[in-house]
N, C-alpha and C positions, 0 to 999 in steps of 0.2 A: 595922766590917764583921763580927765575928764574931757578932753579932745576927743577920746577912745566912745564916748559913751552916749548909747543913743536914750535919750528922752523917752516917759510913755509915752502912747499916742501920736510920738512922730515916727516917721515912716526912714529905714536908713537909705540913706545915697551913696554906694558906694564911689561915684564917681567924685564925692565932693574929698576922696582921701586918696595921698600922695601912694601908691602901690610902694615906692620906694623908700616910705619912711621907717629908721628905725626907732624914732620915741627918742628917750632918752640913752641910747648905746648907738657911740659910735663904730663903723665900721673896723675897727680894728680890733688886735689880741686882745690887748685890752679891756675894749667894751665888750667883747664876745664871753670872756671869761665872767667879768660882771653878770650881765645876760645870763651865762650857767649856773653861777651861785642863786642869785634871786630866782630862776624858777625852779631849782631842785626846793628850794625854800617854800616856795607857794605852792610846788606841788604836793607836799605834807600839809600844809595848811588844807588845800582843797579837798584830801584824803580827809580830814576832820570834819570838816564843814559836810562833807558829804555824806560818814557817819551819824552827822546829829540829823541830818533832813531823812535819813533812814531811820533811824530810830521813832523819828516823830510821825512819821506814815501818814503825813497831809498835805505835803505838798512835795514839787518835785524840782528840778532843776536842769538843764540841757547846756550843757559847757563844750562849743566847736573850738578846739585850736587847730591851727596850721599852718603847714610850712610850706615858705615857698623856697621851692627846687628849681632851678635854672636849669634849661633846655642843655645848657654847656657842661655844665656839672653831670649830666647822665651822660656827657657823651654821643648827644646825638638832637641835631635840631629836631623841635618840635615834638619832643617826646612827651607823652602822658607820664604822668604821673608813675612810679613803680607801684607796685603788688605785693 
């Protein structure tokens, strides 16, 4: 993960990161199922973490994930995103 992580005071690049990489899971049932376990896993954890930064009412936190959806997979090149 510290691949993943950007420095204070440096500025992120996203061109210096492979769009294709999956980390540590490979493309298969396999690593996809792994993948499922560990973030139903983190996602509890994050649920907690996010509890105590609420309770403590002084600071705050903005967590983006997302996925990326292949144009193939909706069915239709060049599709935006679904709704």
């Amino acid at each position: 993960m510290k691949d993943y992580r950007v420095k204070p005071g440096h500025a992120l690049v996203l061109s210096r990161f492979d769009a294709d990489d999956s980390g540590d899971y490979k493309k298969t049932d396999q690593g996809k199922e792994k993948a499922k376990a560990i973030t139903a896993e983190l996602t509890g954890r994050i649920g907690e973490l996010q509890e105590r930064l609420y309770a403590n009412g002084t600071r705050s936190l903005l967590i983006v994930l997302q996925e990326w959806i292949p144009a193939a997979r909706m069915g239709r090149s060049g599709a935006s995103c679904p709704g």
